[in-house]
C-alpha positions in Angstrom: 0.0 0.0 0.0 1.5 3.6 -0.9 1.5 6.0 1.7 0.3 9.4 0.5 2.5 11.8 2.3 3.4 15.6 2.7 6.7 17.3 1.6 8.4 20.2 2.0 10.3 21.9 -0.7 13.9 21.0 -0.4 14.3 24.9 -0.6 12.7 25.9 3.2 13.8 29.9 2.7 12.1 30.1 6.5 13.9 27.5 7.8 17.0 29.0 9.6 14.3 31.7 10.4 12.1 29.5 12.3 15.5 29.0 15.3 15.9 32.6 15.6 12.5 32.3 18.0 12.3 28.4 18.3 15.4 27.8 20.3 15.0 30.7 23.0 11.4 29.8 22.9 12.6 26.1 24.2 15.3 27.0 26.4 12.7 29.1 28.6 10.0 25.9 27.7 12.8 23.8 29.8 13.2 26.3 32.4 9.7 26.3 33.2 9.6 22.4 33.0 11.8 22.4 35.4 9.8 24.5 38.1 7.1 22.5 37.1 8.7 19.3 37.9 10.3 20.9 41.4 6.9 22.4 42.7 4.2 20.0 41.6 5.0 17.3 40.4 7.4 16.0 42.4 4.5 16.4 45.5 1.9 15.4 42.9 3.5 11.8 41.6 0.6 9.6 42.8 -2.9 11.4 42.4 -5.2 9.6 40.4 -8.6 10.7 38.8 -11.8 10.8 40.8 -15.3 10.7 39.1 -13.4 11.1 36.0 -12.0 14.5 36.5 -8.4 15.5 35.7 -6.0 16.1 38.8 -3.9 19.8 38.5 -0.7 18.4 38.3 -2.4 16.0 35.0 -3.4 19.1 33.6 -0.1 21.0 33.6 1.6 17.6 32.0 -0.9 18.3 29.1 -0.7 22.0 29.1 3.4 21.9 29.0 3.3 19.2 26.5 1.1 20.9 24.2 3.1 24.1 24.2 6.5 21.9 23.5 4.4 20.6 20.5 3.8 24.1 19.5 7.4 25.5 20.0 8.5 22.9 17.5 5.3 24.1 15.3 3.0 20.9 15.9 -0.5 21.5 16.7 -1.6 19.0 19.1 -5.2 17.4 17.6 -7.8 15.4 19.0 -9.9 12.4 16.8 -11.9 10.4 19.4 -12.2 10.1 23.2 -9.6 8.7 25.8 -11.3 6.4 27.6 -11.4 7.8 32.2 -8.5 6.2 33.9 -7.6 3.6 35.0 -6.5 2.5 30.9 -3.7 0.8 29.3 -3.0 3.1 26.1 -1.3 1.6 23.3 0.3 3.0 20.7 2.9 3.2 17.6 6.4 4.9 18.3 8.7 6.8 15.7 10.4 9.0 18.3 10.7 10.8 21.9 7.7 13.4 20.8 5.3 10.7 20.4 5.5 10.7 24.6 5.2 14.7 24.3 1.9 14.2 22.0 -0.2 11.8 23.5 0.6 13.8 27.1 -0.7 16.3 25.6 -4.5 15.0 25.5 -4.0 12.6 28.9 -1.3 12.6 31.5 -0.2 9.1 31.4 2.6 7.2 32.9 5.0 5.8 30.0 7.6 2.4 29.9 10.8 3.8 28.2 14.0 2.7 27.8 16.1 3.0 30.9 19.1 4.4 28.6 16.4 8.1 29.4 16.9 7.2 32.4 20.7 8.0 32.5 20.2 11.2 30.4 20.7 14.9 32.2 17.9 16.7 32.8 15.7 14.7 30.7 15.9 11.5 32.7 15.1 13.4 35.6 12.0 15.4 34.2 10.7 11.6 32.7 11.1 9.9 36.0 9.2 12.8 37.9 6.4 12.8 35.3 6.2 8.9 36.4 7.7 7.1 33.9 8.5 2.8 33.6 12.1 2.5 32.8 12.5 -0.8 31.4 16.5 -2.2 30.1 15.8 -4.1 26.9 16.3 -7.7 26.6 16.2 -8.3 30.0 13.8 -10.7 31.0 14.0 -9.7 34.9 13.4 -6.0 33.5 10.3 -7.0 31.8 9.2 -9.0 35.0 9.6 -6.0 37.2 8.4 -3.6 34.6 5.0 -5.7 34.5 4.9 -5.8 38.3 4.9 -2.2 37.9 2.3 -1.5 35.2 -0.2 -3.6 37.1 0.3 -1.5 40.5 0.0 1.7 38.6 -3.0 0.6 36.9 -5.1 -1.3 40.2 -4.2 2.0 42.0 -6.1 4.6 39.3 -2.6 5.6 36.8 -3.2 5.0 33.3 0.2 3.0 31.3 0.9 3.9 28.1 3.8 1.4 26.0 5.1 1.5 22.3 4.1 -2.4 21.6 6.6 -2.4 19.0 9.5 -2.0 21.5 11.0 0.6 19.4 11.1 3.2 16.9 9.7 2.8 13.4 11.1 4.5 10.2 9.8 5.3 7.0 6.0 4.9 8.3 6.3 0.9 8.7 4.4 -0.6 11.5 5.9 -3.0 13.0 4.7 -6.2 14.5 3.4 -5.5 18.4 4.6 -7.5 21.3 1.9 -9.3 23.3 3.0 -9.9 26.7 2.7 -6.4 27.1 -1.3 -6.6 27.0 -0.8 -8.8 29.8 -0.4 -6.2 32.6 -4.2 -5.0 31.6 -5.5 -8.1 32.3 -3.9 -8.9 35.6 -5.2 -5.3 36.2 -8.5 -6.0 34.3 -8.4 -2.5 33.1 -9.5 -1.4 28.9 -7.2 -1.8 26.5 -7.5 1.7 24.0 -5.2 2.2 20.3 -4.0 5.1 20.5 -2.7 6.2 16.3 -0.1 9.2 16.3 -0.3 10.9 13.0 1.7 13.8 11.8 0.1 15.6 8.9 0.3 18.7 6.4 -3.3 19.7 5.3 -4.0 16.0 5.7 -1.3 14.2 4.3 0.5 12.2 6.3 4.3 13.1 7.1 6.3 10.3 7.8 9.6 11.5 8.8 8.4 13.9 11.7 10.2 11.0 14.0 13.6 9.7 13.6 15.1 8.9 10.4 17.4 5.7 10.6 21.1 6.5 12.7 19.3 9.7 13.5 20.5 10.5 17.3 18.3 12.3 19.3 20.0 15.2 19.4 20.1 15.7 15.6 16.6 14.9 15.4 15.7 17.9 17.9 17.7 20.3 15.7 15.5 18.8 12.6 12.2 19.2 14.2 13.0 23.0 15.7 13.5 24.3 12.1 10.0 22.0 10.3 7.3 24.0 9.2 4.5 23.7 10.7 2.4 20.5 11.1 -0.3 19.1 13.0 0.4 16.3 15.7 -2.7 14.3 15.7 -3.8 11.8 18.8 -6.4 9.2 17.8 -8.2 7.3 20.4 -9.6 4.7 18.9 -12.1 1.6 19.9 -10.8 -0.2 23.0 -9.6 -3.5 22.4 -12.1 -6.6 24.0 -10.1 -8.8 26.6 -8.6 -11.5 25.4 -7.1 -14.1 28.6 -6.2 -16.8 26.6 -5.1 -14.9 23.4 -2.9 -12.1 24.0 -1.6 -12.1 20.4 -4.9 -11.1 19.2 -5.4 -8.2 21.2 -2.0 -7.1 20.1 -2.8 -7.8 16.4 -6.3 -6.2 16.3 -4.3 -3.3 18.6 -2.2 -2.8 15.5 -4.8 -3.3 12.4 -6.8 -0.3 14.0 -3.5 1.9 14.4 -3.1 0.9 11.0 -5.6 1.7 9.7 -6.2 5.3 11.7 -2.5 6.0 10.1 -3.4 5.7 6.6 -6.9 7.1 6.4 -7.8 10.8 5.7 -8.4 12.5 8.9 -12.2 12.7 9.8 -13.7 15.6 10.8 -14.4 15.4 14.4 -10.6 16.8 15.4 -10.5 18.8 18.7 -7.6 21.0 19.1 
């Protein structure tokens, strides 16, 4: 199947424009991330949802998320409905702004590779928002890393995990990992698809995430001097329970990304 996508001219006149405000612009985004992280949510780490309203500190994960997204010119937009915590969201992964984009409509508590964990600031600012480190290709990791998921969950947190276990290039989706689903039974909370889509005028872009031996650095620099773009979040149908066929929650999880990725964008967006 070809994927219809969106290009840029290889010409961008704007484009060393766009750092002149984009870089300051992040550097005092950072700054206030920081206070953020010191003042509330470092007090704030394990409030849940009641009656399904949004705690504070939730709402200031989305808010500073959403104006990240916009200092890199993304405009975070809504298709569909997040299902009230307690939820396992899964979704597809092609780089560290797909965290950033899906915070942006509901605080969540990711599973990330505990090579963030070791990163300055960064690893810090992830662990205080509540993330899951997990060390790939450790078995024990994964163990503990369920363990995890299915506290956070029975005690109100929503999880969300990259099923893939990794980044994808080139738009490919690849093949979802079905122990993962596992934690939302033991936790017998939903299971919701969550697509992220990155589109000009409707067309898909497909390199908004890393290109391949892209580091994550380089890829910041790329994104600060894109023109703009919108950063879309759909939350699609959750996925029934499965006990005694995980890969089939997994594969249905992934047909329904899929398919969200490829089709046009409907109409009922929410900015």
């Amino acid at each position: 199947m070809s994927i219809d996508t969106a290009t840029v001219p290889e010409r961008d006149l704007l484009r060393p424009l766009r750092y002149l405000w984009r870089v300051p612009l992040l550097l005092l985004h950072i700054l206030l991330g920081i206070l953020l992280c010191s003042l509330i949510l470092s007090w704030n780490q394990h409030v849940v949802m009641k009656n399904g309203r949004e705690p504070f500190a939730h709402g200031m994960i989305r808010w500073w998320s959403t104006l990240l997204l916009r200092v890199f010119g993304m405009r975070s937009v809504r298709f569909g409905e997040p299902l009230a915590d307690p939820v396992l969201f899964v979704a597809n992964h092609t780089s560290w702004i797909d965290i950033e984009l899906l915070h942006s409509q509901r605080a969540a508590c990711f599973v990330a590779k505990a090579e963030i964990a070791r990163w300055p600031l960064v690893g810090w600012m992830a662990a205080t928002g509540g993330t899951i480190f997990h060390r790939r290709g450790s078995n024990h990791s994964l163990s503990t890393v369920m363990q995890v998921m299915v506290e956070r969950l029975r005690g109100g947190r929503s999880v969300a995990v990259f099923p893939e276990g990794g980044t994808g290039y080139h738009g490919v989706l690849k093949t979802f990992h079905a122990r993962i689903f596992q934690a939302a039974l033991d936790a017998e909370v939903a299971v919701q698809p969550v697509a992220l889509r990155f589109a000009r005028d409707g067309r898909r872009v497909i390199d908004a995430g890393f290109r391949e031996e892209e580091s994550f650095v380089h890829n910041i620099v790329r994104l600060l001097g894109e023109a703009p773009m919108d950063a879309e979040v759909h939350f699609l149908a959750p996925v029934p329970a499965s006990p005694d066929a995980r890969r089939r929650m997994a594969e249905l999880s992934r047909e329904r990304i899929g398919a969200a990725l490829e089709d046009a964008a409907p109409d009922n967006r929410q900015s």
